[in-house]
N, C-alpha and C positions, 0 to 999 in steps of 0.2 A: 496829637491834640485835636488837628482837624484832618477830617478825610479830603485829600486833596482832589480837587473837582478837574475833573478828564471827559470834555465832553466827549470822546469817543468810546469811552465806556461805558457811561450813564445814559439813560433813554429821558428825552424830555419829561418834565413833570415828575421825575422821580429824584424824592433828595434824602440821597445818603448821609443825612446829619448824625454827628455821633456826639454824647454829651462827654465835658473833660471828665476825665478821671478824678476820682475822689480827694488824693492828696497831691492835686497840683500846686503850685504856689500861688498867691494872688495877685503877685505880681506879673507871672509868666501868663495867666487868666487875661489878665488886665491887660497885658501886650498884644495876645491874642486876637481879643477882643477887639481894641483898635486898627490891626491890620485888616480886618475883618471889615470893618466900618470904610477902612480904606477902597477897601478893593470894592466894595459896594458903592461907593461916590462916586467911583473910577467910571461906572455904569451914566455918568449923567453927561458923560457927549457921546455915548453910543448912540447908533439910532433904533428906535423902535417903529414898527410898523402898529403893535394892534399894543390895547394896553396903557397906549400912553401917559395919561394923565394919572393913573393907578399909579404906573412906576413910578413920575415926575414926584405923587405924594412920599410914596418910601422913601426915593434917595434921601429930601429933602428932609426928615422926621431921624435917619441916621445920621444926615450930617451936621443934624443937632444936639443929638445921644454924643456927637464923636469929639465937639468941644469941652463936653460936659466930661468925659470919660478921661479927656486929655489934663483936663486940670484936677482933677484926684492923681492921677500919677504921678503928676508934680509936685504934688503935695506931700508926696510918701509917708502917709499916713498906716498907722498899722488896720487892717480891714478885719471887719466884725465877721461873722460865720453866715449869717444874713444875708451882707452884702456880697458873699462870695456865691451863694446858693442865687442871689437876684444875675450875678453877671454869669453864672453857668446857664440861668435859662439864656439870657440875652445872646450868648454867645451861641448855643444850641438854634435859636431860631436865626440869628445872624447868619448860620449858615444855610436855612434854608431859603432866605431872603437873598441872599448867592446865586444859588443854585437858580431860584426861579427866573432873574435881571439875567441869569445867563444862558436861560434858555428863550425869553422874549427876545434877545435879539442874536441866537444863534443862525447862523448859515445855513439856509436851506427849511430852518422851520417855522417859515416863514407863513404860508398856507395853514397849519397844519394848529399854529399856536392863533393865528385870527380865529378859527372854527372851535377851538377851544376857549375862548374869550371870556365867556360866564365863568369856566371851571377857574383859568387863571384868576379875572376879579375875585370871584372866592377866596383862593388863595390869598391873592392880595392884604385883602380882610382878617382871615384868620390871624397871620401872620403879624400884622397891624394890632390885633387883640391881642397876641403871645405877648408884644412887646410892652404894652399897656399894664399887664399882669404883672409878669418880670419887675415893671417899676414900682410895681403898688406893695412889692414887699421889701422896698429899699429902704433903708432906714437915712434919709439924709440930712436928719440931726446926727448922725454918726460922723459925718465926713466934713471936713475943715474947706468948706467952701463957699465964694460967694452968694448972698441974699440975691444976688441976680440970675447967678447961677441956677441955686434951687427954682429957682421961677419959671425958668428957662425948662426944667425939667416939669415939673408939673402941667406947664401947660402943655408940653410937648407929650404927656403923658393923656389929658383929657383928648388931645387932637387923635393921636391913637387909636382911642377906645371908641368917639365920634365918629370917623372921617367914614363918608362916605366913596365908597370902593364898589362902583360897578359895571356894567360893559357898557363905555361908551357906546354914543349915536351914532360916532363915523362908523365905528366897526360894524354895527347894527345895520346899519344900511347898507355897507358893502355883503356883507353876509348873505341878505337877503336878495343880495344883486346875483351873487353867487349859487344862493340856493334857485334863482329863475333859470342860470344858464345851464344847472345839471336836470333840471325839468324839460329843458331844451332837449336835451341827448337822448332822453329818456323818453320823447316824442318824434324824434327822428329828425329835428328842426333843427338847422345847420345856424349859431351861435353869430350874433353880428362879431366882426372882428373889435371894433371900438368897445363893446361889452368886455369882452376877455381883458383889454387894456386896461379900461379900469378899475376891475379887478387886480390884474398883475401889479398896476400902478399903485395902490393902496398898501401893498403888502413890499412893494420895495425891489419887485421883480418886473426888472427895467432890459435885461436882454439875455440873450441864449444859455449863456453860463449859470444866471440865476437861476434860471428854469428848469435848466441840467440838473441844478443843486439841489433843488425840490424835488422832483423827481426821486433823486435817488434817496434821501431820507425819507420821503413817502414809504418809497422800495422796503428799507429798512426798518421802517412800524410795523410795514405788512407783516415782514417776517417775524418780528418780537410778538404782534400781535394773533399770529398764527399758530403761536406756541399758549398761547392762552386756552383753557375748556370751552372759555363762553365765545370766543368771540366776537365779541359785543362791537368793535369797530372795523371789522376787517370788510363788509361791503361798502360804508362809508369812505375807507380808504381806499378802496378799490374804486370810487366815484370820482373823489381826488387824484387819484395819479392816472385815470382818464380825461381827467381835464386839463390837468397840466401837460401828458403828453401833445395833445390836440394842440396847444399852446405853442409847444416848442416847436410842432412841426410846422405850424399855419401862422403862427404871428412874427415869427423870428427871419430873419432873412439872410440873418451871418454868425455864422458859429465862432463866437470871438474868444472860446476857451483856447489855450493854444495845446492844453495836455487834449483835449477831446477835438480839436479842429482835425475834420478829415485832414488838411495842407500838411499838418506837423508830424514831425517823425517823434515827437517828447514821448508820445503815449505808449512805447515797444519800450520804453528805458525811462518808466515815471516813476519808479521807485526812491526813495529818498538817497544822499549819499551818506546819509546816520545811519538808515537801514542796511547797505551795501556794504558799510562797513565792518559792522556788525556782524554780516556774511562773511565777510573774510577771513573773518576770526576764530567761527566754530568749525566743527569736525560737521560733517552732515551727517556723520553715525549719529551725532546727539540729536538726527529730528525722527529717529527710530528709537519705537518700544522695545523695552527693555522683557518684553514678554515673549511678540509677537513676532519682532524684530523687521518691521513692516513702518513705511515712514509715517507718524503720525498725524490722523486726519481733525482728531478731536482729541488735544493733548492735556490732561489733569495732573493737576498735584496734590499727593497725601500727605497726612502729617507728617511724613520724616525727611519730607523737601524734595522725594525723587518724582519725576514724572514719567505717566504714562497714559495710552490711548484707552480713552475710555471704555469702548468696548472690551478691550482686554482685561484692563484691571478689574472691571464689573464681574467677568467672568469666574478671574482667579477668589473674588470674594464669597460671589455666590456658591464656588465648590468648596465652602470649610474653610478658607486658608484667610483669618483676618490678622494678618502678616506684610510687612513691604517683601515682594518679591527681591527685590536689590539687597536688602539688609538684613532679612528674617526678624526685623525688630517686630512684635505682637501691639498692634495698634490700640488706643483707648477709644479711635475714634474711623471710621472708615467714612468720612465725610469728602468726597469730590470740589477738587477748587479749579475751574477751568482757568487755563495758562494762557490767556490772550496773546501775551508778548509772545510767547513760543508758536502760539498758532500763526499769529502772523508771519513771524520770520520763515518760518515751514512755507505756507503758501507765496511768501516772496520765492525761494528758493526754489520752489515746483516750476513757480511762473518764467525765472530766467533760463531754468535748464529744462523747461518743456517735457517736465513730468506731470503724467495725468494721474492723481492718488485718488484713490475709489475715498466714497463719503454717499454711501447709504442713504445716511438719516437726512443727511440734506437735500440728496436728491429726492427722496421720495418728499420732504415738503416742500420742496419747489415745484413738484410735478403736482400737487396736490391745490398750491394757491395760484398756477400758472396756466393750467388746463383749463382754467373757467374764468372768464371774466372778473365775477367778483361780486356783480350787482348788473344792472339793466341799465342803467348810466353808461358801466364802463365800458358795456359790450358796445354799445352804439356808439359810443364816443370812439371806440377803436376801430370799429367799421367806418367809421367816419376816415377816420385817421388811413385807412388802407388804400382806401378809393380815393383820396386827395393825393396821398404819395406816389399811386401805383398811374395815375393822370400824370404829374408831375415826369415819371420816366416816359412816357409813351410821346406827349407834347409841349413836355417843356425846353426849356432854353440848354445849352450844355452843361453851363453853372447850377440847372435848379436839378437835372438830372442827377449831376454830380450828389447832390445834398441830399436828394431823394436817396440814391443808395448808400450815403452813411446815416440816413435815420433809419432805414430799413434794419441797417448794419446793430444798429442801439438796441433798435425796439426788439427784435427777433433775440436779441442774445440770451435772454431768462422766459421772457413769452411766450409757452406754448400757444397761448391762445392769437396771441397778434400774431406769427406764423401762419396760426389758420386761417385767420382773414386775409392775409394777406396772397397766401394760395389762393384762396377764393375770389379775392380781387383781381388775377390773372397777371401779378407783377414779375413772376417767374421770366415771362419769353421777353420780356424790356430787360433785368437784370442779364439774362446771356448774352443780350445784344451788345450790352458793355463792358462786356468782358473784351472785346475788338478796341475799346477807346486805349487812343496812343496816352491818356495821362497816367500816370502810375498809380495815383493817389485812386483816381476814378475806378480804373481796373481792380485794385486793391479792394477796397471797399463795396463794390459787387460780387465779388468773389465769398468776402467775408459772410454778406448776406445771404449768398448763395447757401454757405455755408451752414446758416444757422439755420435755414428754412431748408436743409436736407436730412435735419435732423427727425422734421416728421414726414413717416410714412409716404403718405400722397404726393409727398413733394417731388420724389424722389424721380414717378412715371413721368408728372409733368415734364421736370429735368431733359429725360431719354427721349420722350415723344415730341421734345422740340427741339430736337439735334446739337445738346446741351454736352454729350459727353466730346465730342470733336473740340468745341469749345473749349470746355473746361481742362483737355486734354493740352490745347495749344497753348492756356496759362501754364500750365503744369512745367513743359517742355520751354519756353519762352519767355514766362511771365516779367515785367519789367521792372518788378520787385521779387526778393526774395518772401517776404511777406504772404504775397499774392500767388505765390508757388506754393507753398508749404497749404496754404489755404484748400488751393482745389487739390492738393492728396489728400485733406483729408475730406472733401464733399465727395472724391472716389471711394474711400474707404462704406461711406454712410449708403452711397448709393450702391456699394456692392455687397450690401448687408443685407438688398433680396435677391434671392434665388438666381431670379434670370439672368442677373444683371453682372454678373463679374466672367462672364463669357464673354458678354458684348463691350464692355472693358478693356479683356483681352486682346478682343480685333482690332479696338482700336490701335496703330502701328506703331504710334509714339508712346503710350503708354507705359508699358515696363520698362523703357528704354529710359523714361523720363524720370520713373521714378527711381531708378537706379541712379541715376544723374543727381536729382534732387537729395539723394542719401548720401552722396560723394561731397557732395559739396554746401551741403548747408548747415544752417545750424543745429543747434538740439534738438528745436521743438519741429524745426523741418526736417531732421533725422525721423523722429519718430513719427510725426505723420506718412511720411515715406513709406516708413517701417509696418503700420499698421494696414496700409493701405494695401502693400503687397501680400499683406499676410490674409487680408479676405480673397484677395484674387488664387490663391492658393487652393481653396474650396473649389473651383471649374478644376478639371484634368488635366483639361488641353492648357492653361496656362504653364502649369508643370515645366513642357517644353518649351513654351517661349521662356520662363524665368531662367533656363539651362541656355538656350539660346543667346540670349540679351545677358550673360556670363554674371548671374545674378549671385551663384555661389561664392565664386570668389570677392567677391565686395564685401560677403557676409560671413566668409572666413577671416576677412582682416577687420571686420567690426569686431571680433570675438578676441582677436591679440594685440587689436588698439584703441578701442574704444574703454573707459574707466567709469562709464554708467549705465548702472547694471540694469535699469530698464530697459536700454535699448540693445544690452548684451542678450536680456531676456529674450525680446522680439528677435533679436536676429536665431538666437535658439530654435522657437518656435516656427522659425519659416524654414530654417535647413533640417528642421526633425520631419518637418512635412514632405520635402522634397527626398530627402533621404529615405525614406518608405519605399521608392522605386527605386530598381539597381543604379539608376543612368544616375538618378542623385548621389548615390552613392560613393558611386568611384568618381563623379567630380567633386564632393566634396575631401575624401583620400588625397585624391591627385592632388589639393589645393593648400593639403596641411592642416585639415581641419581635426584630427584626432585630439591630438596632444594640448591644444586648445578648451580643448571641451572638457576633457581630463583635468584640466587644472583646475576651470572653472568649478566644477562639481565637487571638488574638495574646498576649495573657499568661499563660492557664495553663499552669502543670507537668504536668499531668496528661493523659497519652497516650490514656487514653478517654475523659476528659473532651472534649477535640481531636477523637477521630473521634465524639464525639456533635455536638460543633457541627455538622462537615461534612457528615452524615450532614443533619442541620437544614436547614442552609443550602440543600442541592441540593436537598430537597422545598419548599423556599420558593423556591428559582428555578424549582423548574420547573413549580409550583400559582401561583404568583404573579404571573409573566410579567415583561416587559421593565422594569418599573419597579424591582422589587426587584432585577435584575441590575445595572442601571444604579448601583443607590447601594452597590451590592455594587464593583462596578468604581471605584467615588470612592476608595475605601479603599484607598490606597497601598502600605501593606505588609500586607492580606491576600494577596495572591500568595506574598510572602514565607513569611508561615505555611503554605499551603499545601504551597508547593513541599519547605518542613521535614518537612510529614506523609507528602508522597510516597517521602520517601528515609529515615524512621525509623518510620514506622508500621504496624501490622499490616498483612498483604495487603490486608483488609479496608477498612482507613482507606486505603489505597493508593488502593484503585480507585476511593473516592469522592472522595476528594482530584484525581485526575487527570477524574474525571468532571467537577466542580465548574469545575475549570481548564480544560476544555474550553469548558464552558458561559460563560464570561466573556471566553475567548481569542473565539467566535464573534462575541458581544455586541460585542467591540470592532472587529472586523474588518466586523462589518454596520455598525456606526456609522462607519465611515471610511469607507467606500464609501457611506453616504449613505442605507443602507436599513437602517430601524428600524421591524422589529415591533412589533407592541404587544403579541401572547403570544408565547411560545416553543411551540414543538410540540414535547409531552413525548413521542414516538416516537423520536426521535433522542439520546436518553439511556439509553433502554432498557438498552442495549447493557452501560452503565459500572456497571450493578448485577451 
């Protein structure tokens, strides 16, 4: 009957009103209708910031439509065609009159709906008109009601069609208070703090949390509104969440969210225990395509209810095939319905077991509304914002240092661009320094920033040329959270993604040692940073030998017979197929039991590089290893089978080892019939298949 209103799926100002179906009943209309009326009263002790006297008049104007509507039901009267076409409009606009009372005083849009203040009056208005309309084809000589009754509607009907509905003078004047302090930024004139107050104060954003809140549905236009051709608000809003940043970092003095408080440990485990549940319950095979068999980043459903990842399904469409892959049913309709709930539970899922799933299309428009400020506002307001924080570490108090590197922590996690002020504000050699503070949360929280801001480039020299990696080497080895460990593996991984730098890495003496350490013993997402991190240090030579050294192979032989996720079964793949290229890898990974391991793997996994790291494995163990590991290679029945899979589905690359591999066992058996068995193979005659 009604589209049920989900404010986290609907974007403010947007109202998904649907009209009832044609052969409803009018009674079930009429019930409707009044719950409707209901839930819109309900709105008259919420509070509103901007709007207010607009909405005061709607509640007021329904909750007089709502006695009227109460005493026809009572009445159970049979209803003329008329009146049933007069309460489908009413109900039709009843619910956009919902939708709007529940977006004036939603959470967080609170900024966002004052700056909108003429469009919502509009609204208001319109709405106020539909209802007017609606009345005027009521027949209520039809209906057995009282003479007071009817009165009661008529006038409520002319108040309607009259009322004036426009942007109050408070709003008006805060607005214009608001349009003076983004003129401020935009001249490089540092904002009185009492200004922003009353600002903040007007709209109902009274301390940190509030601010947080705005903030992030700011964030969240950006992105809806980036997806637009025109972009017609995206520097606007980019002016706004400069200003609010500026807010939270300069007006606020205590983080009183407890899921976002640096203090709290809620925000590593703030998943709902609805959601968590829920996890319990599926197979995680069902957050992979059914196509790609890849975990779903952007998961759709077709008409015949089965889902899958966008990109994929696009694919199989565009080659001819307008068919459910799962079912072979032939479609009427190849229409994409994005799986929100699926999407979410996927990314809860990624998030607790510290899987990173590639997502393209996001990244590139995140890189695209992140890299630039937005507008001349935002950038000065964030400069602003860099050199106030980056003060804050160098001369403030312990407590405001503390604060300072969990805004740092906030601001850098999606902001390319506040990264690069923040480089440029020289907050880098204050952030190492606290890397040394005995608090955990402090250390934590530097670390993390560290993190985010090694993401770009430049960051990374500063890092090295202020004796950053010792440091971040001593979290690694030390750190007094696990948290703050797993963090600097992976600002080693970022920083060993230049050239130079995974040598000087190396030297450092705790290094490999650490992160060998760190994969032993932590959790997932600290498995895999570990993981990733040794697997850049792999690219220098000389690490080669320390990884052999620091008895790296075996850790990563028994990741591969005990470990049950196949990401990190992946990674560890990939850093013994590297090591394995040279003999000395070789025979410690033999010596450690790693064949029979990799063998299995390569006939059950999903995973297409995981498959060309076995094989990639395999052929430098046949061909460092000699006739005995070919031999027990050749007992194995249906590795052929896998094989011959990767040669006709797998990258070029996995091709040619795959057919290399298949050489080298096709030879083996052919010398063994014939009665001649080497005891090595001559790695010259392989050359060729790389």
């Amino acid at each position: 009957m009604i589209q049920k209103s989900n404010e986290s799926d609907r974007r403010v100002l947007k109202f998904p009103a649907v009209h009832p179906c044609e052969n409803i009943s009018p009674v079930t209309l009429l019930t409707s209708l009044i719950t409707l009326s209901k839930k819109i009263s309900n709105h008259k002790s919420q509070h509103f910031t901007s709007n207010k006297q607009n909405a005061r008049k709607a509640i007021i104007l329904i909750e007089g439509l709502q006695v009227f509507l109460e005493e026809i039901r009572d009445q159970k009267w049979s209803l003329l065609d008329s009146v049933v076409l007069s309460f489908s409009e009413l109900h039709f606009t009843f619910q956009k009159l919902l939708f709007l009372l529940e977006d004036c005083t939603r959470d967080g849009a609170q900024l966002w709906m004052l700056m909108e203040s003429d469009r919502v009056a509009t609204l208001f208005r319109v709405l106020s008109r539909s209802i007017a309309t609606a009345l005027d084809v009521f027949p209520l000589s039809s209906v057995q009601i009282s003479q007071e009754a009817k009165e009661q509607v008529e006038l409520l009907m002319r108040q309607a069609r009259k009322a004036r509905l426009e942007v109050e003078p408070d709003d008006e004047q805060v607005m214009m208070g608001l349009f003076s302090i983004l003129n401020q930024f935009e001249n490089r004139i540092t904002p009185s703090k009492s200004d922003l107050k009353w600002v903040l104060a007007h709209i109902g954003i009274r301390k940190w949390s509030d601010c947080n809140k705005a903030l992030k549905f700011l964030d969240s236009e950006m992105g809806l509104e980036c997806l637009n051709e025109e972009k017609r608000n995206v520097a606007f809003l980019s002016s706004l969440m400069g200003f609010m940043s500026y807010c939270r970092c300069v007006v606020y003095n205590v983080v009183d969210d407890e899921e976002d408080d640096p203090k709290s440990n809620r925000r590593e485990s703030s998943s709902s225990s609805t959601d968590s549940d829920i996890l319990g319950c599926l197979n995680p095979d069902d957050f992979r395509c059914p196509i790609s068999l890849e975990i779903m980043t952007d998961p759709v459903t077709i008409e015949t209810g089965h889902s899958y990842d966008r990109s994929s399904i696009l694919k199989w469409f565009r080659s001819g095939n307008p068919t459910c892959p799962k079912t072979g049913k032939r479609l009427s309709s190849i229409e994409l319905v994005p799986n929100l709930v699926l999407r979410r539970l996927i990314q809860q899922y990624c998030s607790e077991n510290g899987i990173l799933i590639a997502d393209p299309a996001r990244r590139n428009h995140d890189i695209s509304r992140t890299a630039q400020p937005g507008s001349l506002v935002a950038e000065e307001a964030m400069k602003m914002v860099a050199n106030f924080l980056t003060c804050r570490l160098e001369t403030g108090t312990v407590v405001q240092r503390h604060r300072a590197a969990y805004e740092i922590r906030l601001l850098t996690k999606t902001s390319i661009f506040y990264r690069s002020c923040l480089v440029e504000a020289s907050a880098i050699p204050h952030l190492l320094q606290l890397l040394l503070s005995k608090d955990s949360s402090t250390q934590e929280n530097a670390t993390a920033a560290l993190l985010n801001l090694s993401k770009l480039p430049k960051s990374r020299t500063v890092i090295v040329e202020n004796w950053g990696l010792k440091l971040i080497v001593g979290v690694l080895n030390k750190g007094l959270k696990m948290e703050a460990r797993q963090h600097a593996a992976a600002i080693l991984f970022y920083v060993a993604s230049n050239e130079e730098y995974p040598r000087l890495i190396g030297e450092e003496p705790e290094a490999i040692p650490s992160l060998i350490k760190l994969i032993k013993e932590g959790s997932g997402r600290a498995k895999k940073n570990g993981l990733v991190a040794m697997f850049t240090l792999t690219m220098h030579p000389e690490n080669h030998r320390r990884l052999l050294a620091a008895e790296a192979i075996p850790m990563l032989v028994n990741m591969l017979k005990s470990c049950d996720r196949q990401d990190l079964v992946t990674d560890s793949l990939a850093i013994l197929a590297t090591l394995a290229e040279k003999i000395d890898g070789t025979i410690e990974a033999l010596r450690c039991g790693g064949l029979h391991p990799v063998v299995e793997i390569i006939k059950s996994s999903t995973s297409r590089t995981g498959k060309e790291y076995c094989v990639s494995l395999l052929l430098s163990l046949s061909i460092y290893g000699g006739a005995d590991v070919v031999a027990d290679l050749v007992k194995s029945s249906s590795l052929m089978g896998s094989l011959y899979s990767i040669l006709g589905e797998g990258t070029a690359r996995a091709s040619k080892k795959a057919s290399a591999l298949i050489r080298v066992l096709q030879d083996f058996f052919e010398r063994r019939s014939s009665g001649f068995r080497p005891s090595v193979l001559p790695q010259e005659q392989f050359v060729h298949a790389w």
